[in-house]
C-alpha positions as CSV (number, residue, x, y, z in Angstrom):
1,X,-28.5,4.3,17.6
2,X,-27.9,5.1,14.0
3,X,-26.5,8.3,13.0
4,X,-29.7,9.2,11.2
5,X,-31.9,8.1,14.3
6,X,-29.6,10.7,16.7
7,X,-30.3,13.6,14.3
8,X,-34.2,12.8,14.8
9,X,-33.8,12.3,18.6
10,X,-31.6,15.7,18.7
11,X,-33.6,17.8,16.0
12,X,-30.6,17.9,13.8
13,X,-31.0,18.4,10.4
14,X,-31.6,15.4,7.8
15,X,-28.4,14.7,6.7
16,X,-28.4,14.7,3.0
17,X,-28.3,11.5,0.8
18,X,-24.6,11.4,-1.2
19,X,-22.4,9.7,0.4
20,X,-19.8,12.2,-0.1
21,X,-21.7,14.9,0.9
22,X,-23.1,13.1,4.3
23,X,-19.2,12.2,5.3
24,X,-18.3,16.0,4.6
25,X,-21.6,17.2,7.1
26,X,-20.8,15.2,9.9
27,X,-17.0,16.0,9.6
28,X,-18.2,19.4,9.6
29,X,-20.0,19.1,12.8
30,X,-17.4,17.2,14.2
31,X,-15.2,20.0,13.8
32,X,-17.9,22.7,15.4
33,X,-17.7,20.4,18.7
34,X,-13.9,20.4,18.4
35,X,-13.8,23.5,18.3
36,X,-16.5,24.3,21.1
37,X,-13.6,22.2,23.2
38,X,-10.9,23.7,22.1
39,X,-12.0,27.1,23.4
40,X,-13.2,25.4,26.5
41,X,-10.2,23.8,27.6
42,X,-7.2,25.5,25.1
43,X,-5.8,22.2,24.1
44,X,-6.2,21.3,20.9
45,X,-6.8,17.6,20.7
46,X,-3.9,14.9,18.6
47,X,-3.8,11.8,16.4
48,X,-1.6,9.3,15.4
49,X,-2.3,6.7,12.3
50,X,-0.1,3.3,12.9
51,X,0.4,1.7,9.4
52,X,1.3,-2.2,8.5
53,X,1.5,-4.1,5.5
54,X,1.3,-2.8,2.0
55,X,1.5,0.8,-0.1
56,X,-2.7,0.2,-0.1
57,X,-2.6,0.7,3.3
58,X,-0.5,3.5,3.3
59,X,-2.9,5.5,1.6
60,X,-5.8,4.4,3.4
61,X,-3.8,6.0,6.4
62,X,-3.5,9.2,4.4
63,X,-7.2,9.2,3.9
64,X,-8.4,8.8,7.6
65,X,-5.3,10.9,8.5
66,X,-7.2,13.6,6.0
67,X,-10.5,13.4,7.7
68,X,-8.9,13.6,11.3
69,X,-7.1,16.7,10.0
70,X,-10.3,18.2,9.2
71,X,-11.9,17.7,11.9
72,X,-10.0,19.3,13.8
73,X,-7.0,16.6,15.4
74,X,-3.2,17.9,15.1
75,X,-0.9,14.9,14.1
76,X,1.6,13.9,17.2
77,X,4.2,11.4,16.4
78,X,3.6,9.0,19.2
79,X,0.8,6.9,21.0
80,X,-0.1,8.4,23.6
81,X,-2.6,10.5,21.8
82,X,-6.2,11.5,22.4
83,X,-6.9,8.8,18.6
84,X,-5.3,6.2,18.2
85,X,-5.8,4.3,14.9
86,X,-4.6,1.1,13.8
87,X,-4.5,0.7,10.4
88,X,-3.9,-3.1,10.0
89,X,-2.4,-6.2,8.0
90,X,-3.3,-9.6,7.8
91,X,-1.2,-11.1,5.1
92,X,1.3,-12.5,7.9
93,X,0.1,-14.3,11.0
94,X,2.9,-12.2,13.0
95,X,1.3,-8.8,12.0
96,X,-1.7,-9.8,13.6
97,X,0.7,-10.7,16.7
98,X,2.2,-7.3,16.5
99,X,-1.3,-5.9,16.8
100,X,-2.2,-7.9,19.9
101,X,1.1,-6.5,21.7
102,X,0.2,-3.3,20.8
103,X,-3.5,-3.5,22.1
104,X,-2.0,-4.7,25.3
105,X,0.2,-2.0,26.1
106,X,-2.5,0.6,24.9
107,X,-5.1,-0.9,28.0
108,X,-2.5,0.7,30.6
109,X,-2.6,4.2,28.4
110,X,-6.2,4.4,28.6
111,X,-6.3,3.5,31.9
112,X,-4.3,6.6,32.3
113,X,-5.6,8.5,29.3
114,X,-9.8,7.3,29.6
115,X,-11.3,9.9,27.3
116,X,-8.3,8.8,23.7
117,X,-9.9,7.0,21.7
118,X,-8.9,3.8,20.3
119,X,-9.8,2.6,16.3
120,X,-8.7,-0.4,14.4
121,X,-9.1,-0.7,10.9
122,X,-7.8,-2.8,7.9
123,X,-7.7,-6.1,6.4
124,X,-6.9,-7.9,10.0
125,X,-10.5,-6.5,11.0
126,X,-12.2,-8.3,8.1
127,X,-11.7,-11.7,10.1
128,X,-15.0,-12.5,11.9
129,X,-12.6,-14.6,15.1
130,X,-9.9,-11.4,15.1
131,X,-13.4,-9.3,15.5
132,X,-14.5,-11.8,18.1
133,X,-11.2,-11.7,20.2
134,X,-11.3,-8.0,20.4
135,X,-14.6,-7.8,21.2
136,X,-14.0,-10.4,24.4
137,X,-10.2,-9.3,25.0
138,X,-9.8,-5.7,24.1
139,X,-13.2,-3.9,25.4
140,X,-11.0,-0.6,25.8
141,X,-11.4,-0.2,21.6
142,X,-13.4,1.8,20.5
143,X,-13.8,1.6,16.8
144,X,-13.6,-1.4,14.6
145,X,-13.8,-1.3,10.9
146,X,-12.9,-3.2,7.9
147,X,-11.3,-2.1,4.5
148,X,-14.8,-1.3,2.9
149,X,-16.0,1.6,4.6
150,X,-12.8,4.2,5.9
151,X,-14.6,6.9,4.4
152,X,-16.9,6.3,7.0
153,X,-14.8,7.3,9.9
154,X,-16.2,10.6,10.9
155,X,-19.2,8.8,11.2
156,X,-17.8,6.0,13.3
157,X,-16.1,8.9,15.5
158,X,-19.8,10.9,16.3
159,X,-21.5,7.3,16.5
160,X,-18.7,6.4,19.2
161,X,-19.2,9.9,21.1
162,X,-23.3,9.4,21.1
163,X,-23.6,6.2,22.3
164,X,-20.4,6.2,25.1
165,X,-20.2,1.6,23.2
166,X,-18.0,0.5,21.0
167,X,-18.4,0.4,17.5
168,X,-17.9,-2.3,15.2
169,X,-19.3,-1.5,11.2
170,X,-17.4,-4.7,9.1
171,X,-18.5,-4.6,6.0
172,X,-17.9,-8.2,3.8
173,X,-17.9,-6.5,0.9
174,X,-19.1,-4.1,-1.5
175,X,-19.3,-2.2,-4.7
176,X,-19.3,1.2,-3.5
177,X,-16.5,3.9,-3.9
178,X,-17.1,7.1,-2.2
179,X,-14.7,9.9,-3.7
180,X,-13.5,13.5,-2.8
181,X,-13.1,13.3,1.0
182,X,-9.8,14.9,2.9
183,X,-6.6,13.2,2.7
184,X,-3.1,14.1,4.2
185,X,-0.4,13.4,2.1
186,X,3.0,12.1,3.9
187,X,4.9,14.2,1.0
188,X,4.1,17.1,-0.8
189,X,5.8,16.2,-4.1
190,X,4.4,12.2,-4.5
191,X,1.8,10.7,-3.8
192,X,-0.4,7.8,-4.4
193,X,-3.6,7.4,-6.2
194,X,-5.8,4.1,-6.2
195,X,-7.3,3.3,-9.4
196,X,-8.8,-0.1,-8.0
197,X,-9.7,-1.6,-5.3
198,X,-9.5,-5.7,-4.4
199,X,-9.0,-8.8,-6.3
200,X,-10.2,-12.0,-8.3
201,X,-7.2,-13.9,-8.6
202,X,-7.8,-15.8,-5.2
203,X,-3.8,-17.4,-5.1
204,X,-4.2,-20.1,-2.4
205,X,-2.2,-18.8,-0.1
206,X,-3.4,-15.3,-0.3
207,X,-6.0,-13.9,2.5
208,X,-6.3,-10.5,0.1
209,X,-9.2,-11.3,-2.2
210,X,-11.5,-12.4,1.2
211,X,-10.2,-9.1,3.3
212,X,-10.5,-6.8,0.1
213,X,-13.0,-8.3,-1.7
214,X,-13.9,-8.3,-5.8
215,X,-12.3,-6.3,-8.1
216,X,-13.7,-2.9,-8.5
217,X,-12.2,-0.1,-10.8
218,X,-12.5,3.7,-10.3
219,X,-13.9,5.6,-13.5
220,X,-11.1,7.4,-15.7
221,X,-12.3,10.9,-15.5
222,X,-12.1,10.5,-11.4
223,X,-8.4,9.7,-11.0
224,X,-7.9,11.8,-13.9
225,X,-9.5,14.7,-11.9
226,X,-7.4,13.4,-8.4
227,X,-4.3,13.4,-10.3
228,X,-4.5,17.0,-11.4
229,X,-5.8,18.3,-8.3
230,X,-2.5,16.7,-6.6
231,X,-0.7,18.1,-9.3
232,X,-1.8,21.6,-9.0
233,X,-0.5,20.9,-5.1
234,X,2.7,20.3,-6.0
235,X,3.0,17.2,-7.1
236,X,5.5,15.6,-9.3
237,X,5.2,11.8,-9.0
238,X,2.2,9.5,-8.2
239,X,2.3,6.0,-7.7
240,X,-1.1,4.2,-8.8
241,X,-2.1,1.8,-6.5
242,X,-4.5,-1.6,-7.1
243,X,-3.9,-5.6,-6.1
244,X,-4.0,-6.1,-9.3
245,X,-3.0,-2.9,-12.4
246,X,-2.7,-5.2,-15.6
247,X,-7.0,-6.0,-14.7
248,X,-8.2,-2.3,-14.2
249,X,-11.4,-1.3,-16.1
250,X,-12.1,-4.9,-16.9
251,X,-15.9,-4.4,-14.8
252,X,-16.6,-0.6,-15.9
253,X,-19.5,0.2,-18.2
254,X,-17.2,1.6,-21.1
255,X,-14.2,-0.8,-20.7
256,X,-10.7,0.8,-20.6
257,X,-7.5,-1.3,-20.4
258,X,-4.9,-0.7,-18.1
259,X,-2.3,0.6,-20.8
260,X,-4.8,3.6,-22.0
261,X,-5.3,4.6,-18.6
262,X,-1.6,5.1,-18.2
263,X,-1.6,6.8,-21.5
264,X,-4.3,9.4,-20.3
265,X,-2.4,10.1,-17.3
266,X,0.8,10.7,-19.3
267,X,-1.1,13.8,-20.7
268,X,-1.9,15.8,-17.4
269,X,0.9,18.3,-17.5
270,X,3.2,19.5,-14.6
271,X,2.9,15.4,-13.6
272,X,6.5,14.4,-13.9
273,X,6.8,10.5,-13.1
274,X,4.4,7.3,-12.8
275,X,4.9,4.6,-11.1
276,X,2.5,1.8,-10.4
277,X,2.5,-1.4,-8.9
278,X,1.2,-4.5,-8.6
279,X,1.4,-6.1,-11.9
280,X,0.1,-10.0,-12.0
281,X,2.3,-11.6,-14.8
282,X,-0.9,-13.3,-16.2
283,X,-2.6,-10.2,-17.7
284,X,0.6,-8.1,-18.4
285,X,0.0,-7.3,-22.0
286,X,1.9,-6.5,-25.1
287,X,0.0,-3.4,-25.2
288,X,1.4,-2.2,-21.8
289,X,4.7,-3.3,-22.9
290,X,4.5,-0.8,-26.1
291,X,3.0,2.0,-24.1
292,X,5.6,2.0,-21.1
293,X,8.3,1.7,-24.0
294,X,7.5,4.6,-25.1
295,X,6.8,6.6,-22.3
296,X,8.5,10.1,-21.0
297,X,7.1,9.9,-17.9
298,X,6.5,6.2,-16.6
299,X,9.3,5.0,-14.6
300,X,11.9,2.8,-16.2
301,X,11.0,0.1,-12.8
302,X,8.4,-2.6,-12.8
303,X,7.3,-5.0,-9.3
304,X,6.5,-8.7,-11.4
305,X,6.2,-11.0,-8.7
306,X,7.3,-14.5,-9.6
307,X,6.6,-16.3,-6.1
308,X,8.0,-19.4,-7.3
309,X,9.9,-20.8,-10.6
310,X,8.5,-24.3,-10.7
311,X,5.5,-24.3,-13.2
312,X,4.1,-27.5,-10.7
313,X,3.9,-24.9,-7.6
314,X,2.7,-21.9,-9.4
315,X,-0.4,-24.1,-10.4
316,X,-0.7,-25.0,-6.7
317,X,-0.5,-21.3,-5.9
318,X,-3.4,-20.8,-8.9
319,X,-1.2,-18.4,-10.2
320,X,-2.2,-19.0,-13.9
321,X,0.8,-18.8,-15.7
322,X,4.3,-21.0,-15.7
323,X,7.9,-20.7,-15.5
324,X,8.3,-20.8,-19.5
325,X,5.5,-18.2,-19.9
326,X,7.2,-15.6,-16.9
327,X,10.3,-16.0,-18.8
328,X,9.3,-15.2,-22.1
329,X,7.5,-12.5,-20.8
330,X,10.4,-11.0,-19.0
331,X,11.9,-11.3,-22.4
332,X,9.6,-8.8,-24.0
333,X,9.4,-6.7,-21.6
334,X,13.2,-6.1,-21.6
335,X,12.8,-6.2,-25.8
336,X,10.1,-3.3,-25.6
337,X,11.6,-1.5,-22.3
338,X,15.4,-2.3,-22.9
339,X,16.5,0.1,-19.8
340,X,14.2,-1.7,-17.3
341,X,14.7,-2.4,-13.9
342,X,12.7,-5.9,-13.0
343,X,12.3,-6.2,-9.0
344,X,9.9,-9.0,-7.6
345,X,8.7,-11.4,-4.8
346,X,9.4,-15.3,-4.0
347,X,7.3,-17.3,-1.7
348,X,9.9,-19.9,0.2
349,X,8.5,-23.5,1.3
350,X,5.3,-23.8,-0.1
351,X,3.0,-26.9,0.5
352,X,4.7,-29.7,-1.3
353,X,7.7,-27.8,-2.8
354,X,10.4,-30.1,-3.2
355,X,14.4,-29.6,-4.1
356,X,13.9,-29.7,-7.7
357,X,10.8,-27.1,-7.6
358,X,13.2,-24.5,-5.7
359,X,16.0,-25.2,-7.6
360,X,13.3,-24.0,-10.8
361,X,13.0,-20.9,-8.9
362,X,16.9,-20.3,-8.5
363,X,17.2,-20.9,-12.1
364,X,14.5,-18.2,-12.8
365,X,16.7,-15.6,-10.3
366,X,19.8,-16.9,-12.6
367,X,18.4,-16.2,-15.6
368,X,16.1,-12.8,-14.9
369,X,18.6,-11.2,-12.5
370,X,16.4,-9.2,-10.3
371,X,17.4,-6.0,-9.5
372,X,15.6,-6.7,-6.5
373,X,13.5,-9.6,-4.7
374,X,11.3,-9.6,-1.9
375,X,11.9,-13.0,-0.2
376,X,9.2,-14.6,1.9
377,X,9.3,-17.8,3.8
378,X,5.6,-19.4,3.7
379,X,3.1,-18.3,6.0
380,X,-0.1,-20.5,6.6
381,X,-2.9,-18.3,6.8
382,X,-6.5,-19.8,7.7
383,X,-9.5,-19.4,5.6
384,X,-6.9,-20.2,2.2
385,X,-6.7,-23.2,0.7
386,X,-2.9,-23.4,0.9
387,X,-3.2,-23.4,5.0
388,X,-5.3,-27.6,4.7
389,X,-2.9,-28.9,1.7
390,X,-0.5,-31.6,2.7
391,X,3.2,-31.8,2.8
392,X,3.6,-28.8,4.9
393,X,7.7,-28.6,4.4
394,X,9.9,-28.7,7.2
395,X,10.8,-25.3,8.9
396,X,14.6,-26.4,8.8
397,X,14.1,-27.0,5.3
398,X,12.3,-23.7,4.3
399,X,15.3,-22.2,6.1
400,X,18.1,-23.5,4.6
401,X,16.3,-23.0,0.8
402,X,15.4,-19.1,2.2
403,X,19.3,-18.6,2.8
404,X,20.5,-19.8,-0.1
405,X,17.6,-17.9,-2.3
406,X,18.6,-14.8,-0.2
407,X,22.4,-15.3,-0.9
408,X,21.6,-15.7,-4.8
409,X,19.0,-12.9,-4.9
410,X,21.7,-10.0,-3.2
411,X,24.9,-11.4,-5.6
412,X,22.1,-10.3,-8.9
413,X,20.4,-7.7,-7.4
414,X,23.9,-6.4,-6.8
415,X,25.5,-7.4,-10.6
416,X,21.9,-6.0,-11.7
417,X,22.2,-2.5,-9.6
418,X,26.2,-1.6,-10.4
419,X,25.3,-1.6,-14.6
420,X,24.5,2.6,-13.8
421,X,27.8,3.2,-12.0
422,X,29.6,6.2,-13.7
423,X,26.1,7.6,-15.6
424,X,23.8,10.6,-14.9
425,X,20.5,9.4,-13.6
426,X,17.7,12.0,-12.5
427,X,16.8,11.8,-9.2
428,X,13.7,12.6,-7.1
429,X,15.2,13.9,-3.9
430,X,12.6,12.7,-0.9
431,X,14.6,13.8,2.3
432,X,18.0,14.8,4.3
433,X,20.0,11.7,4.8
434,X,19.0,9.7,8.3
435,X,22.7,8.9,8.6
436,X,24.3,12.6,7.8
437,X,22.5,15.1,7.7
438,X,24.8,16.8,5.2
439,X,23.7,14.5,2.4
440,X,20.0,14.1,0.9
441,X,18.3,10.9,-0.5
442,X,16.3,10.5,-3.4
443,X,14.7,7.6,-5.9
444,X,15.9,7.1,-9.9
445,X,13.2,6.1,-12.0
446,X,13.7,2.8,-11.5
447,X,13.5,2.8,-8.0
448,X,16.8,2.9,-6.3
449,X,18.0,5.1,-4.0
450,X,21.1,7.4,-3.8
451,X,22.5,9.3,-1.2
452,X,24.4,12.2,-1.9
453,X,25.7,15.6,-0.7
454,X,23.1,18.5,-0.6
455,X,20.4,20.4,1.5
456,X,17.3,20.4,2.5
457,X,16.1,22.5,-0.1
458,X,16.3,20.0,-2.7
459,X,13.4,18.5,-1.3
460,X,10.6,17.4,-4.0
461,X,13.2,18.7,-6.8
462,X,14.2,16.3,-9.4
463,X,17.8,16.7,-9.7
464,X,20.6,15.4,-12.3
465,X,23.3,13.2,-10.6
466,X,26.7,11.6,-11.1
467,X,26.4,8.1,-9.8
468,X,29.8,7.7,-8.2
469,X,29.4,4.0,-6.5
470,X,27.1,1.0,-6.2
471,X,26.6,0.0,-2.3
472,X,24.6,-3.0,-3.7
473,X,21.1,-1.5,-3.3
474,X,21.7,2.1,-3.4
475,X,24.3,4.3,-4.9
476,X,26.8,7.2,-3.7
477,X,26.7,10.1,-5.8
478,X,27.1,13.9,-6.6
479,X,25.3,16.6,-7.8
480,X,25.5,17.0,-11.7
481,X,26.8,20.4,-12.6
């Protein structure tokens, strides 16, 4: 039964036709019945939001965790809750793994627990077998859906609650993006803001563009309008969020690069820091070089990912661009942004890599030096085209090549980090100190962390500081007089 056919079968009213504003009714009803138990019972009923993968999904989480706030759910900090969501990843075959284990150990806390409920979500969910093993394997779930439709999770909740079945709604793709509903932010002072949503680069050993689907980018005047509104909430940094930046507005009717986007942005006032992220090296232009050059407010920190020096793999990968091209960008990047802090990723053991194509990606850590790398050792993902090309390498091999990339990666990233020992950097302080609760922790511009004495009342502040030492990937410092 459809939510449309229950509100005929119950006399309900018709609920109305936006999008927007038929997510925002049935949230609203979900909250009268929460609160009809609440005053029946006197417990007021939890959530907890379980996050893997990327920063996309971490604001997808802040999004349903939004909607479950307004319903009515309070936020606990463990699993055994009356919601459970799972908001998943599939880049990796061992986050799907993690997933299963966690399934399993739920069955026993709803055997305990039978009226929680129990939602997954994500790209993992956009696999038609992952969808079929649930269905067969884990019949105590009782929401499945996709990356497409979150917005539709009050929806999914009252459909779930109706009917007494699960619910699977997977969409395989769409054009729709449904703006203005609830979202919980996991700071008060940063946040981040989508601007995009999949991609059409289709790298053969990605799963992305089949889980998130084609490129689609959010007008202007609507992040614009989010980005101020988070501003007027006390917010000081955003970080804006797509697969792919450098592409944004390429498929709105009035065209806007990337690079005037940011521009606009730059203008909101009381916004004191942009960040952004992911950047494909293949549409990075010299118009976004010149703008972030000039910038007060975007961070002096930019994620390139490389995934592999030799110009032979990165045409395997479909990557579109080759080792000479990376490097002579990197070069005018660090000619238009001379303070810039590079960070990146590197696939490990691709099909067919040899010796001499990972020795062209140790030359390209050599010669960029990183101030940071996220190192992957190749993961065969079915449904890409990387998973059924020959010349799998060895696992022994792809080890030994990942420990010596590893080894070269943390002696730059370190030579790269120590160049701001002694200077006075301003600092975004995020939280007290895990380790000592004397000292706080906080983010330069370009990303790295310092630790350093102070109290919790620095919190969202952004704070001069003395950089005193250079621990490799983080500094020791004090607080500037």
């Amino acid at each position: 039964m459809s939510i449309n056919d229950y509100t005929k079968a119950e006399g309900v009213s018709q609920l109305p036709s936006d999008e927007t504003e038929k997510q925002l009714f049935i949230i609203e009803q979900l909250h009268e019945q929460m609160q009809a138990d609440y005053a029946r019972t006197g417990k007021k009923k939890t959530y907890h939001v379980v996050t893997f993968g990327c920063q996309m999904n971490a604001r997808d989480s802040e999004k349903l965790a939004g909607i479950l706030e307004r319903i009515g759910y309070a936020e606990t900090d463990t699993e055994d809750a009356d919601f459970v969501i799972y908001n998943t990843c599939t880049v990796r075959e061992n986050a799907n793994l993690r997933v299963y284990g966690r399934l399993g150990q739920m069955k026993r806390t709803k055997q305990r627990h039978p009226d929680m409920l129990i939602a997954l979500c994500g790209c993992m969910m956009q696999e038609p077998l992952v969808v079929d093993k649930i269905r067969k394997s884990y019949r105590h779930v009782d929401i499945i859906f996709g990356t497409h439709n979150i917005f539709k999770l009050a929806e999914l909740i009252q459909t779930r609650l109706n009917t007494g079945k699960m619910v699977v709604d997977i969409w395989k793709d769409t054009n729709q993006i449904v703006e203005d509903l609830p979202n919980e932010r996991k700071y008060s002072f940063k946040t981040g803001v989508n601007i995009m949503f999949g991609c059409n680069n289709f790298c053969s050993y990605c799963i992305v563009p089949y889980v998130r689907g084609r490129e689609r980018s959010r007008e202007p005047k609507d992040i614009i309008r989010e980005i101020e509104r988070d501003v007027a909430d006390g917010v000081k940094e955003v970080m804006l969020l797509g697969q792919n930046v450098n592409s944004y507005g390429k498929n709105l009717e009035h065209p806007i690069s990337f690079a005037k986007l940011l521009q606009e942005i730059e203008k909101i006032e009381g916004l004191e820091r942009i960040r952004f992220m992911t950047s494909h090296p293949k549409d990075l232009s010299d118009e976004l070089i010149a703008v972030m050059g000039q910038s007060k407010k975007i961070c002096r920190h930019l994620h390139l990912p490389l995934q592999s020096g030799s110009s032979r793999i990165l045409k395997l990968m479909n990557r579109k661009y080759t080792k000479e091209s990376y490097l002579d960008l990197v070069d005018r990047i660090r000619k238009g942004c001379p303070d810039i802090s590079l960070t990146t990723d590197i696939i490990v053991g691709f099909p067919g890599e040899t010796e001499e194509d990972f020795l062209e990606t140790m030359d390209v850590v050599e010669k960029v030096g990183f101030d940071s790398a996220f190192t992957f050792i190749y993961s065969k993902r079915t449904g890409t085209p990387a998973a059924s090309m020959e010349n799998q390498v060895p696992e022994d091999v792809v080890k030994d090549r990942f420990d010596r990339l590893l080894k070269l990666v943390q002696q730059k990233a370190s030579d790269a980090s120590a160049r701001f020992t002694g200077s006075v950097q301003k600092v975004l302080v995020e939280d007290v100190n895990e380790h000592d609760e004397t000292m706080v922790t906080g983010r330069m511009s370009n990303n790295l962390l310092v630790h350093f004495k102070g109290t919790p009342d620095l919190i969202g502040q952004i704070v001069d500081v003395h950089l005193e030492e250079c621990k490799g990937f983080y500094y020791i410092g004090n607080l500037s007089e």
